[in-house]
C-alpha positions as CSV (number, residue, x, y, z in Angstrom):
1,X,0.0,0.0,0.0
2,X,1.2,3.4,-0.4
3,X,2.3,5.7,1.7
4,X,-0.4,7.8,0.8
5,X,-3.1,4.9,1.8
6,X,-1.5,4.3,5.2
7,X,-0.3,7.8,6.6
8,X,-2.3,10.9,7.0
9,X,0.8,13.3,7.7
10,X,-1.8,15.9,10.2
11,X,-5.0,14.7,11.0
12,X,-7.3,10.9,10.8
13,X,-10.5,10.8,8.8
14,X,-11.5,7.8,10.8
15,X,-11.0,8.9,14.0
16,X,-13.3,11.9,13.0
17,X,-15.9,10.1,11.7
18,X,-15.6,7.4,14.7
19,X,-16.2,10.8,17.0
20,X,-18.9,12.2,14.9
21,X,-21.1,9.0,14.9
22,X,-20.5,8.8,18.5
23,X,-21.9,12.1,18.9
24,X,-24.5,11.5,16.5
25,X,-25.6,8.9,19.0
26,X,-25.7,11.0,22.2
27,X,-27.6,13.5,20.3
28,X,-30.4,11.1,19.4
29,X,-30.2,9.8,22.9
30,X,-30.7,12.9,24.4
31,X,-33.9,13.3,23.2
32,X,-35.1,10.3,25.1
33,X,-32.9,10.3,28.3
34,X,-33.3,13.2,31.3
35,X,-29.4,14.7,29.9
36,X,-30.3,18.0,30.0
37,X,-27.6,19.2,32.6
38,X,-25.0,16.5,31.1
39,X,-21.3,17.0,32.6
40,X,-18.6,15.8,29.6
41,X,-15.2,14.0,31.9
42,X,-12.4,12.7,29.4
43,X,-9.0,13.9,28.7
44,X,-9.0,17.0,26.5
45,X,-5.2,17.0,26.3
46,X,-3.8,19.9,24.6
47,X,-6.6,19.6,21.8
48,X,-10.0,19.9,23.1
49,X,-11.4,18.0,20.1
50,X,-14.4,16.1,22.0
51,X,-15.4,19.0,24.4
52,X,-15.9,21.2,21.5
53,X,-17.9,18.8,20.2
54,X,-19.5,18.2,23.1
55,X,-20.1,21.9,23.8
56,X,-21.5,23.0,20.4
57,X,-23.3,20.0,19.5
58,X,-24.6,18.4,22.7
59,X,-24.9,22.1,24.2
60,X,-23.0,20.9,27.5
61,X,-21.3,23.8,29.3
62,X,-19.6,22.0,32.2
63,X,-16.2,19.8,31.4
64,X,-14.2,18.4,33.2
65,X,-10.2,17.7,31.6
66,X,-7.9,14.7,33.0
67,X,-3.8,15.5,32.4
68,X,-1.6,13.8,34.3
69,X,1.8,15.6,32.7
70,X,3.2,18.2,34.6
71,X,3.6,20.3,30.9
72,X,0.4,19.0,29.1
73,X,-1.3,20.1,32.1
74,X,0.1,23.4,32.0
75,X,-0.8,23.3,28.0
76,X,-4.4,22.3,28.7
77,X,-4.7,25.3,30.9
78,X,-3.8,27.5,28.4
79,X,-5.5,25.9,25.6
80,X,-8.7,25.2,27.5
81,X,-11.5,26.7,25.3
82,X,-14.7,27.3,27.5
83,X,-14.7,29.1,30.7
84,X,-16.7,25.9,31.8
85,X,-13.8,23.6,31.1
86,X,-11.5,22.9,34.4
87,X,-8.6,21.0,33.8
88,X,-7.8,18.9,36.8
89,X,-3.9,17.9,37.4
90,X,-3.3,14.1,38.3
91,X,-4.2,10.6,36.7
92,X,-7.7,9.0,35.7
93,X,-7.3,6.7,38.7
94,X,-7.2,9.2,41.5
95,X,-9.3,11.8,39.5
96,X,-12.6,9.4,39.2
97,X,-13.1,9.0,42.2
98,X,-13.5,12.5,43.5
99,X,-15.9,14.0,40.2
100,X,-18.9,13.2,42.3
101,X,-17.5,15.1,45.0
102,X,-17.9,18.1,43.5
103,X,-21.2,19.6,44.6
104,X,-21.9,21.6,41.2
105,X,-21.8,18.5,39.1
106,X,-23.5,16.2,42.1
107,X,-26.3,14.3,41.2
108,X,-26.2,15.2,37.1
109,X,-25.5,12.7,34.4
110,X,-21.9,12.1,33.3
111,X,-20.8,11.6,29.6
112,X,-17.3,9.9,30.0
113,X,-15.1,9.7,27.6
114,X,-12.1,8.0,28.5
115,X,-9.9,8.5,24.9
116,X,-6.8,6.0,26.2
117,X,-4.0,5.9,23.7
118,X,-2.4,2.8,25.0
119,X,-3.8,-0.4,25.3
120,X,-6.9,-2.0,27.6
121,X,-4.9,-3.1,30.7
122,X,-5.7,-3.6,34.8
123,X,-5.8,0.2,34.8
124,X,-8.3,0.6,32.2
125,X,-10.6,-1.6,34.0
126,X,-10.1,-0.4,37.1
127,X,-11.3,3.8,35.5
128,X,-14.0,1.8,34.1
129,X,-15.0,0.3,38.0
130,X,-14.7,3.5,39.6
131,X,-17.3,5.3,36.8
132,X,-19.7,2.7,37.3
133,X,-19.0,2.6,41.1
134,X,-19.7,6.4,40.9
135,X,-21.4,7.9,38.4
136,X,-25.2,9.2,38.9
137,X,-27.6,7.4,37.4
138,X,-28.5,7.9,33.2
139,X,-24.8,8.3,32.9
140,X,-23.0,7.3,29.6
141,X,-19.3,5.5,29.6
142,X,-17.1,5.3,26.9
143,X,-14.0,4.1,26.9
144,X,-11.2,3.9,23.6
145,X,-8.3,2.5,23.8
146,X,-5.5,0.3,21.2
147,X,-6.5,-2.7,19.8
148,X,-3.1,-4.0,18.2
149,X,-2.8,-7.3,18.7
150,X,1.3,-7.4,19.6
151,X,0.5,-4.7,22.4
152,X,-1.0,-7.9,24.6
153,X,1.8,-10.2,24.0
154,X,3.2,-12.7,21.4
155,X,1.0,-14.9,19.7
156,X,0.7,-18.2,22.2
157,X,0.4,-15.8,25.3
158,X,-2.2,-13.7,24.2
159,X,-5.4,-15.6,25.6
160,X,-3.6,-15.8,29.0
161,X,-2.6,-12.4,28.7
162,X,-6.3,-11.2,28.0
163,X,-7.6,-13.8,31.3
164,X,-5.5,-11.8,33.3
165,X,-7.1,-8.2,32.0
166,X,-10.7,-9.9,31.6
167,X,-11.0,-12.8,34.0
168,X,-13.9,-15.6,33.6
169,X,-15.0,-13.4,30.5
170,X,-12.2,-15.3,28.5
171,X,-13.5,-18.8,27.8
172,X,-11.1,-21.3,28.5
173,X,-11.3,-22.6,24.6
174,X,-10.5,-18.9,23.2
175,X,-8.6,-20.1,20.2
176,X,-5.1,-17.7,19.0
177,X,-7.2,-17.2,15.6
178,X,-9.7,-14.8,18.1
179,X,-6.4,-13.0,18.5
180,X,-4.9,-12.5,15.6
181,X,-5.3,-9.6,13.0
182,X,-9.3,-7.5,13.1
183,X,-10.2,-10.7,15.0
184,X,-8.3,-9.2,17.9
185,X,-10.4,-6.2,18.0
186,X,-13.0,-7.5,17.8
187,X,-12.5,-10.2,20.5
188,X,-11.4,-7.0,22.7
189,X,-14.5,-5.4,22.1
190,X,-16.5,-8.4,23.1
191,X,-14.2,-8.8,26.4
192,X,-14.6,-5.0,27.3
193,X,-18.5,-4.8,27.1
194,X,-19.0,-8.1,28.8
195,X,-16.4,-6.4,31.3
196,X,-18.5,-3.0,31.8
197,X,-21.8,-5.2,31.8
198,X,-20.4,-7.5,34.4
199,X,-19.0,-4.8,36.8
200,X,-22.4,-3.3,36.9
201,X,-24.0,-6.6,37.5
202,X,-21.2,-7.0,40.1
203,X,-21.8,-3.1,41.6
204,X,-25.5,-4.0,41.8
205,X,-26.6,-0.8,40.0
206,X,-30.6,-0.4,39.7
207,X,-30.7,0.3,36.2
208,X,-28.2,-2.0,34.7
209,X,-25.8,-1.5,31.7
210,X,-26.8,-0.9,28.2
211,X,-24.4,-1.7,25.4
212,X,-24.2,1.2,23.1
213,X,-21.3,1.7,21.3
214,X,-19.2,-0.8,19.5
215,X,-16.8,1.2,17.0
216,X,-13.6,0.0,15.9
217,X,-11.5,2.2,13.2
218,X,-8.1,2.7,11.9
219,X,-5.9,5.3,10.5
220,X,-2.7,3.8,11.3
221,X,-3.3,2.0,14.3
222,X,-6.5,-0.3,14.9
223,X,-8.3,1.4,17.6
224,X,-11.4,0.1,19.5
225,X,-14.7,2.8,21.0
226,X,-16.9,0.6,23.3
227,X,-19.7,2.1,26.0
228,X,-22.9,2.4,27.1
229,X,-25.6,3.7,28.7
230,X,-25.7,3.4,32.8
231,X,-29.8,4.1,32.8
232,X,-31.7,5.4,36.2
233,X,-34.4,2.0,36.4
234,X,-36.8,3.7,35.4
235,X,-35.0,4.5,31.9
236,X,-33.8,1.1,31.2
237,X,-36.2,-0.2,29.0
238,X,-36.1,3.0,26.9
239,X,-32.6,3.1,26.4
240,X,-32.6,-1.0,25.7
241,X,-35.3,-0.3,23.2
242,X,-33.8,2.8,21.9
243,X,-30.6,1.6,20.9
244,X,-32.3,-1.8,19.4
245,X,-33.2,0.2,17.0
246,X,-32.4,-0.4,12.9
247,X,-31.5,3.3,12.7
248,X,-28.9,3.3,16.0
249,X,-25.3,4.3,14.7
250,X,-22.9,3.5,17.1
251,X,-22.7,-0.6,17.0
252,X,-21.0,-1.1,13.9
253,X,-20.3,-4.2,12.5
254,X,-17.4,-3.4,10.2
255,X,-14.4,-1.5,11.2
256,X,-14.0,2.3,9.9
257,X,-10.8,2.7,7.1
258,X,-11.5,6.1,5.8
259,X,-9.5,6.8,2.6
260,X,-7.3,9.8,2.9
261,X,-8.9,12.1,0.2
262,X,-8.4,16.0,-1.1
263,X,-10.7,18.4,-0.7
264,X,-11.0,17.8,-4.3
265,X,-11.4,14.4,-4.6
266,X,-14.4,14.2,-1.3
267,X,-16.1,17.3,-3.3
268,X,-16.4,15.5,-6.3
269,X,-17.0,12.1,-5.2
270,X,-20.0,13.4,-2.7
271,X,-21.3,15.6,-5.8
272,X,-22.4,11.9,-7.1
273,X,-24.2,11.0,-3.2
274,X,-26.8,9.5,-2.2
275,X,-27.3,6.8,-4.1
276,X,-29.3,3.8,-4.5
277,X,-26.5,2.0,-6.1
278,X,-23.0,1.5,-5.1
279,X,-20.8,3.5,-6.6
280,X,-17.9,2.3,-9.0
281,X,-14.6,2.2,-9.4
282,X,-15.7,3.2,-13.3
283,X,-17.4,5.8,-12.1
284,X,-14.8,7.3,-9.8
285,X,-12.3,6.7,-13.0
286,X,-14.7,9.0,-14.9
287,X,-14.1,11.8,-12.4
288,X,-10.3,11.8,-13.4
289,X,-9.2,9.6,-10.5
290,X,-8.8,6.6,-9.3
291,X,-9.2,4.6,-5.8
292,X,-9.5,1.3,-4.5
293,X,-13.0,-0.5,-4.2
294,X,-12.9,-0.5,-0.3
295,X,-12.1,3.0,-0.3
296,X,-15.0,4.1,-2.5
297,X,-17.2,1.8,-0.3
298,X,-15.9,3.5,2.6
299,X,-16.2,6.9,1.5
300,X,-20.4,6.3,0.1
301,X,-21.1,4.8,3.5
302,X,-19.5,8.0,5.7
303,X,-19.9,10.5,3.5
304,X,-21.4,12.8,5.5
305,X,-19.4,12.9,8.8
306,X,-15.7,12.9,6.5
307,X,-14.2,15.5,7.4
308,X,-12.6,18.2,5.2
309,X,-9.2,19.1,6.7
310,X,-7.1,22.7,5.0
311,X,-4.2,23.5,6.2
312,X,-4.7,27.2,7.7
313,X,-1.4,29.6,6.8
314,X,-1.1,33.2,8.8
């Protein structure tokens, strides 16, 4: 593959249309759910990406930023781009715990994002514990972290490896194959709802666990988005029969590989969209290009959260 195909020099298509489905999904959810005075937790870093998401399009004023570098943390401050956003200095796992300590966000719904850029370990599960421990009823959890499969050992350790992260979760037959290549993310993304469904089981919450989101994209490195709603008992069945629903984005099947397109070339190709049919590689020759069948496939079926990325010069 080239270059090209594999490396987007600035900025991820898929991780941008991963985000904007996500979002897609918490609007529609809104609707249904009390999430009216919503708190967004997750770590901001020195980019800000999801609050401003989460402030323009889910209209939530009050964040909360984790950084635990002594710079980044310093960055955030300066970068931060809501009065409402605090930045607090430390790690995830001594952060959680005291959000619901804080009486102005007491008793509202959470949206978590926990956005991990290393892989699901002890301390991944152990965030995910504390929020559903913790976090007031109706709240939403999502957690993303790397899905490559040499990140949780060589080939013939991986199934112990993932019994020590998952426990009982990992049948005792889980074959290598499960762990090997897109299989591996999947099988993570199995192991890490039936982890956040099983710790709420465990934690005895009132309104159980709904599984939500189920997104797994790569721009260069396989990256896996699971979550769900944490529903008062009352809401349960609405949010169960809510995201049963044909039209629910965010449990996706196949994983997101946005091809890295122009301007040009993603003005042009969505000049031909919608369309009944599927559009082909003859027809994308026609335009005066060329790309591979996946990547046209790709590009029809998220046409309209890919992004458009310029390069600003001052």
């Amino acid at each position: 593959m080239a270059s090209f195909d594999s490396i987007n020099y600035s900025l991820r298509p898929s991780k941008t249309i991963q985000r904007q489905l996500v979002f897609d999904g918490i609007r529609m959810l809104k609707i249904h759910l009390n999430l009216d005075q919503q708190v967004f937790v997750g770590f901001g870093s020195i980019w800000f990406t999801d609050f401003v998401m989460a402030h323009n399009q889910l209209l939530i004023k009050d964040m909360y930023s984790i950084e635990s570098d002594d710079i980044g943390f310093r960055r955030a401050l300066f970068n931060a781009p809501y009065s409402t956003v605090s930045v607090c200095h430390g790690h995830s796992s001594a952060i959680l715990p005291e959000l619901n300590e804080i009486p102005e966000i007491r008793g509202r719904p959470w949206l978590v994002w926990l956005d991990y850029d290393y892989l699901f370990d002890e301390s991944v599960r152990d965030d995910i514990r504390t929020v559903i421990e913790r976090a007031p009823e109706n709240t939403i959890l999502l957690i993303t972290f790397n899905g490559v499969e040499g990140k949780y050992g060589v080939s013939a350790d991986r199934p112990d490896r993932l019994r020590e992260i998952f426990g009982d979760l990992v049948p005792d037959d889980l074959s290598r194959r499960a762990c090997k290549g897109e299989r591996m993310q999947e099988t993570l993304a199995e192991f890490a709802l039936g982890a956040m469904a099983s710790l709420t089981s465990e934690l005895s919450r009132p309104g159980g666990f709904t599984p939500a989101f189920r997104v797994i994209y790569r721009d260069t490195t396989p990256m896996v988005t699971v979550g769900g709603v944490l529903p008062a008992l009352g809401a349960a069945a609405i949010s169960d029969d809510f995201v049963g629903k044909e039209e629910w984005p965010c449990l996706i099947d196949e994983p997101i590989i946005a091809p890295h397109l122009t301007v040009r070339e993603a003005t042009v190709l969505q000049s031909l969209l919608p369309s009944d049919s599927n559009l082909s590689r003859d027809a994308v020759r026609e335009l005066g290009f060329d790309l591979e069948p996946e990547q046209i496939q790709a590009f029809q079926k998220y046409y309209k959260q890919y992004p458009a990325f310029a390069q600003i010069v001052t």
